[in-house]
N, CA, C and O of each residue as an XYZ file, in Angstrom:
524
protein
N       0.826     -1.192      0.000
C       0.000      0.000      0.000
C       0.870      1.256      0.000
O       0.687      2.185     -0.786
N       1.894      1.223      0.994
C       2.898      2.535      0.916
C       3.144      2.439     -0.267
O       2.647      3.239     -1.059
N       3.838      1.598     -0.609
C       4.718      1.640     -2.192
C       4.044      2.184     -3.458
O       4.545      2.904     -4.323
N       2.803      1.687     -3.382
C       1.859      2.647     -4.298
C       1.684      4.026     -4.001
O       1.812      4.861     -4.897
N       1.416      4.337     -2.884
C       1.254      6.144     -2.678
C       2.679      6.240     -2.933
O       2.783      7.146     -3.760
N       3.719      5.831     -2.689
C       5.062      6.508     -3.246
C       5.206      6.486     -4.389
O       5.637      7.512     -4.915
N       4.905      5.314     -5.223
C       5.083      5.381     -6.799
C       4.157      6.381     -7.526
O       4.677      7.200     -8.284
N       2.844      6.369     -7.347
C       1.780      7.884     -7.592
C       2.530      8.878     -7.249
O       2.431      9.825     -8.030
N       3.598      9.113     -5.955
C       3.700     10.984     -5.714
C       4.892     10.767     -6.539
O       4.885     11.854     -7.117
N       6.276      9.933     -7.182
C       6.681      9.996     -7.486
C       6.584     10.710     -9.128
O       7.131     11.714     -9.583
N       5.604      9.672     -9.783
C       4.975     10.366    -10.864
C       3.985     11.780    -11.321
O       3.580     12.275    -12.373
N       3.922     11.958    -10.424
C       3.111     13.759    -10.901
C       4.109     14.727    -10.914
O       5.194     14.553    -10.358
N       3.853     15.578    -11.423
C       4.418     16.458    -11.753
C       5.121     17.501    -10.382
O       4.747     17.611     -9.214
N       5.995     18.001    -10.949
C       6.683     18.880     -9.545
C       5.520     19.864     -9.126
O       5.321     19.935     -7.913
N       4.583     20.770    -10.097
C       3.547     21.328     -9.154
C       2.698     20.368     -8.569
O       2.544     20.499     -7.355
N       2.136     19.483     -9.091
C       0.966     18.869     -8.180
C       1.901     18.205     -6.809
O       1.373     18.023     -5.712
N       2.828     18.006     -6.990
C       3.771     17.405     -5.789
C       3.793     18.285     -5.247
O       3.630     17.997     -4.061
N       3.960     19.793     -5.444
C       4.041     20.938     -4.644
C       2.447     21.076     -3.490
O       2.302     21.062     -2.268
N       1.674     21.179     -4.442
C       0.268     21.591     -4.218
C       0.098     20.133     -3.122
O      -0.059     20.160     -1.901
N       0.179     19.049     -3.924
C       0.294     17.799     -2.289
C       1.069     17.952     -1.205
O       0.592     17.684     -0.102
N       2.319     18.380     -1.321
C       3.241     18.500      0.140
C       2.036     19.565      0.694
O       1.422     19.319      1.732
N       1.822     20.542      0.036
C       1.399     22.030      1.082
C       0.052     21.187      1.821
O      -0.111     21.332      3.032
N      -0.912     20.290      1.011
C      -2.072     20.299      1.385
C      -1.839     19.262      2.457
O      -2.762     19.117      3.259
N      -1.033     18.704      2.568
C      -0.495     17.495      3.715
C       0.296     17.875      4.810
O       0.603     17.034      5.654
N       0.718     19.218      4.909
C       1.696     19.989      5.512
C       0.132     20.937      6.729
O       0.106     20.973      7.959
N      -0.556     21.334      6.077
C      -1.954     22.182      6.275
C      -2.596     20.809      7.336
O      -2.540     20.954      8.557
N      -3.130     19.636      6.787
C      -3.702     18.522      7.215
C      -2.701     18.575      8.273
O      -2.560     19.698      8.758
N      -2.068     17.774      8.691
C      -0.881     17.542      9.407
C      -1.119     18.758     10.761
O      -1.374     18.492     11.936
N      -0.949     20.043     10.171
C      -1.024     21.229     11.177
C      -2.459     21.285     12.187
O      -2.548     21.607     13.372
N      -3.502     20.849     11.237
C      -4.944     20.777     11.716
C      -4.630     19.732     12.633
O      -4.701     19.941     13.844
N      -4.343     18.799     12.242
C      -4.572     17.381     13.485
C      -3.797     17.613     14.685
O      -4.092     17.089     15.759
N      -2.665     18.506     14.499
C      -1.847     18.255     15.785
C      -2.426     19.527     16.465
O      -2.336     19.563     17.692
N      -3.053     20.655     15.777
C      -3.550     21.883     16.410
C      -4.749     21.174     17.365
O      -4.841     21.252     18.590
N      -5.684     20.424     16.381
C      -7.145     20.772     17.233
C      -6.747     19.224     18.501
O      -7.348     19.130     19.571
N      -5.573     18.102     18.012
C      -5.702     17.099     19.414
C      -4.354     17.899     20.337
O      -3.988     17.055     21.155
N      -3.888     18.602     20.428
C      -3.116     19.117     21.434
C      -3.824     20.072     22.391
O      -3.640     20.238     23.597
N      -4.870     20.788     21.366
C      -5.412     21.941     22.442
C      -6.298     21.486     23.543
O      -6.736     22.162     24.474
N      -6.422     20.678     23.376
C      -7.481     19.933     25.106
C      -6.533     19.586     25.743
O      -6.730     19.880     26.922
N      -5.586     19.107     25.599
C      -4.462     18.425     26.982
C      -4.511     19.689     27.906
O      -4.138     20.830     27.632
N      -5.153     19.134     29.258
C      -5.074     20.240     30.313
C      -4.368     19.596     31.236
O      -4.072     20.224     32.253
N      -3.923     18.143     31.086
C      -3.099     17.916     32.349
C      -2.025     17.954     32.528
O      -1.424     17.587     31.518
N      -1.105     18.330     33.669
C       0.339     18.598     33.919
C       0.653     17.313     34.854
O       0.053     16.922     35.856
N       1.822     16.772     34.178
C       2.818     15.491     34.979
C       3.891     16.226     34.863
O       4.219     16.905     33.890
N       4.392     16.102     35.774
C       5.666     16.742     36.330
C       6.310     15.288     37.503
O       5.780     14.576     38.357
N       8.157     15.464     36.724
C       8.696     14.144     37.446
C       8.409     12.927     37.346
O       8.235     12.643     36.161
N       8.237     11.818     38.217
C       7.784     10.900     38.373
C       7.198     10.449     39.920
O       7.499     10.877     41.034
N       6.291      9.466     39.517
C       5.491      8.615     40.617
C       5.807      7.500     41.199
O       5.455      7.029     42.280
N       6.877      6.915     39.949
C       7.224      5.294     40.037
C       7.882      5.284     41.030
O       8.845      6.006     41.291
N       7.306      4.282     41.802
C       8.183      3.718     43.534
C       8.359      5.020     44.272
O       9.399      5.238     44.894
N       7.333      5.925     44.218
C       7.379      6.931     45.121
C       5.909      6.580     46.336
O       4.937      5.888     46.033
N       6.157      7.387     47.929
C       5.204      7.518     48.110
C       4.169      8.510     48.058
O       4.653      9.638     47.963
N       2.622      8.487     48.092
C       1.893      9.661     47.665
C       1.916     10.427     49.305
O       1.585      9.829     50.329
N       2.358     11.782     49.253
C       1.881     12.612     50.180
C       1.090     13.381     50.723
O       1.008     13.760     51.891
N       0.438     13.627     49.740
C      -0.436     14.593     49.201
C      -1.544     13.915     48.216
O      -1.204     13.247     47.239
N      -2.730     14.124     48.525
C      -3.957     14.465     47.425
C      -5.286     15.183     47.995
O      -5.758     15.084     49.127
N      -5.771     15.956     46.866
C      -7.148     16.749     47.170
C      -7.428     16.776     45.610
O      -6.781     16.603     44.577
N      -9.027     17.155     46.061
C      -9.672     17.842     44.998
C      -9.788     19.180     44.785
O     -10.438     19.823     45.610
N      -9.233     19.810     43.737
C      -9.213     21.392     44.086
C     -10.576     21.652     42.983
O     -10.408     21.678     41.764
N     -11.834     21.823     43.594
C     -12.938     22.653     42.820
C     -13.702     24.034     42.946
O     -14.286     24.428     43.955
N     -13.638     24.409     42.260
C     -14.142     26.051     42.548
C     -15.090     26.129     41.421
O     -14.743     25.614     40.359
N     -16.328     26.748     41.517
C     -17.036     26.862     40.075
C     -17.135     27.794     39.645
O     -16.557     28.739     40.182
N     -18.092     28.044     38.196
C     -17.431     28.702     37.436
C     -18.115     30.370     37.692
O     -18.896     30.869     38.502
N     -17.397     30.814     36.613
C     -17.778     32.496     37.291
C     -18.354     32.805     35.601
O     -17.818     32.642     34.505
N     -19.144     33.109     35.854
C     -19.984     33.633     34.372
C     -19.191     34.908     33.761
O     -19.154     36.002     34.325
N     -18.471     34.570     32.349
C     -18.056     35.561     31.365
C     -16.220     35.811     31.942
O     -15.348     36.584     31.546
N     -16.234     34.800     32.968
C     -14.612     35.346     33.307
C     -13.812     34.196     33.000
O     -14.252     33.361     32.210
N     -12.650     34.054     33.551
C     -11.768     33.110     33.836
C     -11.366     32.807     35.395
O     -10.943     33.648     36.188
N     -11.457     32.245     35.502
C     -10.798     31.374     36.996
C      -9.758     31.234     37.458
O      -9.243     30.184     37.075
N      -9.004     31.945     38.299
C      -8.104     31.956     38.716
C      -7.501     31.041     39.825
O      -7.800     32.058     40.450
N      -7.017     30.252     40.607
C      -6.846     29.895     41.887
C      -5.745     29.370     41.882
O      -5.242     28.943     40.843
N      -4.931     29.279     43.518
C      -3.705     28.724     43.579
C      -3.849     27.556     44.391
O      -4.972     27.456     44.886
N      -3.015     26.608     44.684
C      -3.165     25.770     45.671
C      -1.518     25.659     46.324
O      -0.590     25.842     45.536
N      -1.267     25.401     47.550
C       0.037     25.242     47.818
C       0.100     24.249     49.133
O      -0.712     23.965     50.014
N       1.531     23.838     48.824
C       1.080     22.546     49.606
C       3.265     22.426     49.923
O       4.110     22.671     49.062
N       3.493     22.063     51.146
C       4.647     22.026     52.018
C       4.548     20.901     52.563
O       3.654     20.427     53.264
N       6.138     20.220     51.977
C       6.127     19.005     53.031
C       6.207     19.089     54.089
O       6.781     20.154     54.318
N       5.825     18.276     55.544
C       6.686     19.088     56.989
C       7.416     18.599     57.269
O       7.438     17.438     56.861
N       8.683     19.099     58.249
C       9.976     19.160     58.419
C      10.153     18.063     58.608
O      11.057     17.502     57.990
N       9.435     17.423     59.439
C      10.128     15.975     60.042
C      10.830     15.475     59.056
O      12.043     15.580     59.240
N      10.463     14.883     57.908
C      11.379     14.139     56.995
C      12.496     15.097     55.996
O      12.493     16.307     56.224
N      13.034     14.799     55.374
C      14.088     15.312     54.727
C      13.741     15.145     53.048
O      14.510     15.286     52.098
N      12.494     14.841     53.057
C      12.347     14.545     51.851
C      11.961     15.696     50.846
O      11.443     16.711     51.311
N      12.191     15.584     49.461
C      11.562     16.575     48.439
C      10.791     16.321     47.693
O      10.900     15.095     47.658
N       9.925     16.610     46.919
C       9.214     15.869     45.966
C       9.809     15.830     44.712
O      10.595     16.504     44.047
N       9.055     14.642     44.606
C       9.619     13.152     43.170
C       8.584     13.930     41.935
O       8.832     14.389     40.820
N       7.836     13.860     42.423
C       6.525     13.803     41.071
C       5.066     15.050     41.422
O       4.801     15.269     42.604
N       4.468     15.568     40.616
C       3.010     15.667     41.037
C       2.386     15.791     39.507
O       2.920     16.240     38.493
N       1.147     15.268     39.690
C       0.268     15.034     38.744
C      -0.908     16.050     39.438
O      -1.294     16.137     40.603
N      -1.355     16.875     38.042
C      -2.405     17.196     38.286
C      -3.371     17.366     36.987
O      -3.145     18.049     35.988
N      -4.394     16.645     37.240
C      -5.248     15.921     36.949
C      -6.512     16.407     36.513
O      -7.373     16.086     37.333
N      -7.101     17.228     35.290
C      -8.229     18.039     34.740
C      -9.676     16.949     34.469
O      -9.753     16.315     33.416
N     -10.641     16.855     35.427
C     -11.293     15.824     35.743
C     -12.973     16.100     34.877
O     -13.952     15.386     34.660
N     -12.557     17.676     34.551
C     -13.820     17.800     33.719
C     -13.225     17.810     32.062
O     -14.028     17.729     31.132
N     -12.123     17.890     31.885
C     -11.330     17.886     30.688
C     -11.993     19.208     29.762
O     -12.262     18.871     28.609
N     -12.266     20.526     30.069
C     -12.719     21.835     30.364
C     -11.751     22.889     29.659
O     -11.970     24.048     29.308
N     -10.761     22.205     29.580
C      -9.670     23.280     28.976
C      -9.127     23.581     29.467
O      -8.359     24.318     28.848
N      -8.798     23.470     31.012
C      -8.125     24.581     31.972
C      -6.836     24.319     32.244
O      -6.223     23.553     31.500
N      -6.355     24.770     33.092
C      -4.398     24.640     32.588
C      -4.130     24.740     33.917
O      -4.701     25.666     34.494
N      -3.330     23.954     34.637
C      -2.460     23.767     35.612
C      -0.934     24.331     35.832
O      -0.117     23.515     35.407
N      -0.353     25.476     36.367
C       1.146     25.716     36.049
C       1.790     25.533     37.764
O       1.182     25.657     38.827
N       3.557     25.123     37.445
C       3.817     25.004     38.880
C       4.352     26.438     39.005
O       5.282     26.692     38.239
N       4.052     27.169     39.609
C       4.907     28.841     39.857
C       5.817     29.115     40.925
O       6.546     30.102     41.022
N       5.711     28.161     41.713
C       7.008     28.218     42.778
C       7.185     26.660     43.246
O       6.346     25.762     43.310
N       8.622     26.665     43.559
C       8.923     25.293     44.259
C       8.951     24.414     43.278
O       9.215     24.846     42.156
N       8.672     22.879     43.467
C       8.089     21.976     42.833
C       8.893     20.693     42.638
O       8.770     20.023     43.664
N       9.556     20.163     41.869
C      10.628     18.743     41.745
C      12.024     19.275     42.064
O      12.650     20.211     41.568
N      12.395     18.235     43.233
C      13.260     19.091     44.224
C      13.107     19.998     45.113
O      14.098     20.508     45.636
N      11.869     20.361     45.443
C      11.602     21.062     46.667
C      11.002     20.448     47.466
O      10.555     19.330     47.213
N      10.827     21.157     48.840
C       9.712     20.356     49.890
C       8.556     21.128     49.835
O       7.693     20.899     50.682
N       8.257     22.501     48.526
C       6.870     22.875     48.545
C       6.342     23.405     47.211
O       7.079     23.853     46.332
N       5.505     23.352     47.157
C       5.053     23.429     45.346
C       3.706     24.522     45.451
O       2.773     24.371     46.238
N       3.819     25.452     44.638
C       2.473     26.403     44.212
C       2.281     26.153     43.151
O       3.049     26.329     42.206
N       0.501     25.394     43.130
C       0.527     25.146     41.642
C      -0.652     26.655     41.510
O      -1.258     27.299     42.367
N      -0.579     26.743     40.249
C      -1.447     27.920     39.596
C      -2.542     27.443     38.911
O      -2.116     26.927     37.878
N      -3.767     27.357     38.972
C      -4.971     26.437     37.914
C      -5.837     27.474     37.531
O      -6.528     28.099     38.334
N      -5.813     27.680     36.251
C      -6.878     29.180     35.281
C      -7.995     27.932     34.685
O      -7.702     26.809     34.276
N      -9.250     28.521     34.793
C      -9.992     27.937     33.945
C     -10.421     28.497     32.684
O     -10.465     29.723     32.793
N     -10.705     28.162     31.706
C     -11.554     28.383     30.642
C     -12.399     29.678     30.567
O     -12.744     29.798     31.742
N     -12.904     30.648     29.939
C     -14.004     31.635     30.376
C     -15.432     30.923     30.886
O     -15.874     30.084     30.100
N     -16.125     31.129     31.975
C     -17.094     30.303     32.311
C     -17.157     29.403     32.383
O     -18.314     29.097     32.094
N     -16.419     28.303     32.696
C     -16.008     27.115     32.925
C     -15.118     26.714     34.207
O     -13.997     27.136     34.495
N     -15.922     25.783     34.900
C     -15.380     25.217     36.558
C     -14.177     24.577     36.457
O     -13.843     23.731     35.626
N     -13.431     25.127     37.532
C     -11.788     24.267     37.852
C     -12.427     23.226     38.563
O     -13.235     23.408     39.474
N     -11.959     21.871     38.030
C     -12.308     20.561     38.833
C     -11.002     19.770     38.648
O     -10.928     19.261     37.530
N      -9.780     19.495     39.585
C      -8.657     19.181     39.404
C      -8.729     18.208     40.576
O      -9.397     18.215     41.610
N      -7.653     17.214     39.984
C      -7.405     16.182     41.073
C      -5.904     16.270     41.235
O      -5.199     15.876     40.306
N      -5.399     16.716     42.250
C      -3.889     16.486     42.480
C      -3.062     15.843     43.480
O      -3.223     15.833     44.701
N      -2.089     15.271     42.733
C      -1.267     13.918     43.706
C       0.294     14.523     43.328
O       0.829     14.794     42.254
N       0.867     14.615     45.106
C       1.843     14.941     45.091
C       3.004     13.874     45.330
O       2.678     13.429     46.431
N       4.087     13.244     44.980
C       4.573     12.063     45.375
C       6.353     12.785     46.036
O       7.032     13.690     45.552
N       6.566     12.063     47.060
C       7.580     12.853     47.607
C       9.210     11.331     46.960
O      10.395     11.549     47.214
């Protein structure tokens, strides 16, 4: 089956080969534009053979005609010496909204994450911190 679409693009002419690269170049741009723009979740580090320290649900709803702002922050306590390995956070309405870490985070003992929602649309996040 490949070998035929290669032997066809081989044979046309240098414009229609032109006019095919562009229109496959365009295609190509569409697919990775419209399946990238929903990924709202952030993995940061790893989980593997870690333990979990941390989890909540961070929900706030939505605010009509705005965007959503909120932070969450979260400190290991002293007793241990540990830093964190990993955190996942987790877009549970899959909404669009975006998770950022703004202070601390892999290699620290405290992490501020930042979560914006969508215009009119509820932050519903699940986050797991692994030390």
């Amino acid at each position: 089956m490949a070998y035929v679409f290669i032997l066809k693009f081989i044979t046309k002419t240098k414009t229609e080969r032109s006019s095919f690269t562009m229109r496959a170049i365009i295609l190509l741009f569409l697919i990775f534009f419209f399946d990238f723009r929903e990924c709202s979740h952030t993995f940061v580090g790893t989980s593997v053979m870690r333990p979990l320290v941390y989890k909540t649900n961070a929900t706030y709803s939505a605010l009509t005609f705005r965007k959503r702002i909120e932070f969450m922050n979260y400190t290991i306590p002293k007793s241990g010496n540990s830093v964190i390995q990993g955190i996942l956070a987790y877009d549970r309405t899959h909404s669009g909204a975006t998770a950022n870490i703004t202070e601390g985070g892999i290699g620290y003992n405290k992490v501020k994450i930042r979560m914006k929602s969508d215009r009119g649309n509820e932050i519903n996040y699940e986050i797991y911190i692994y030390a």
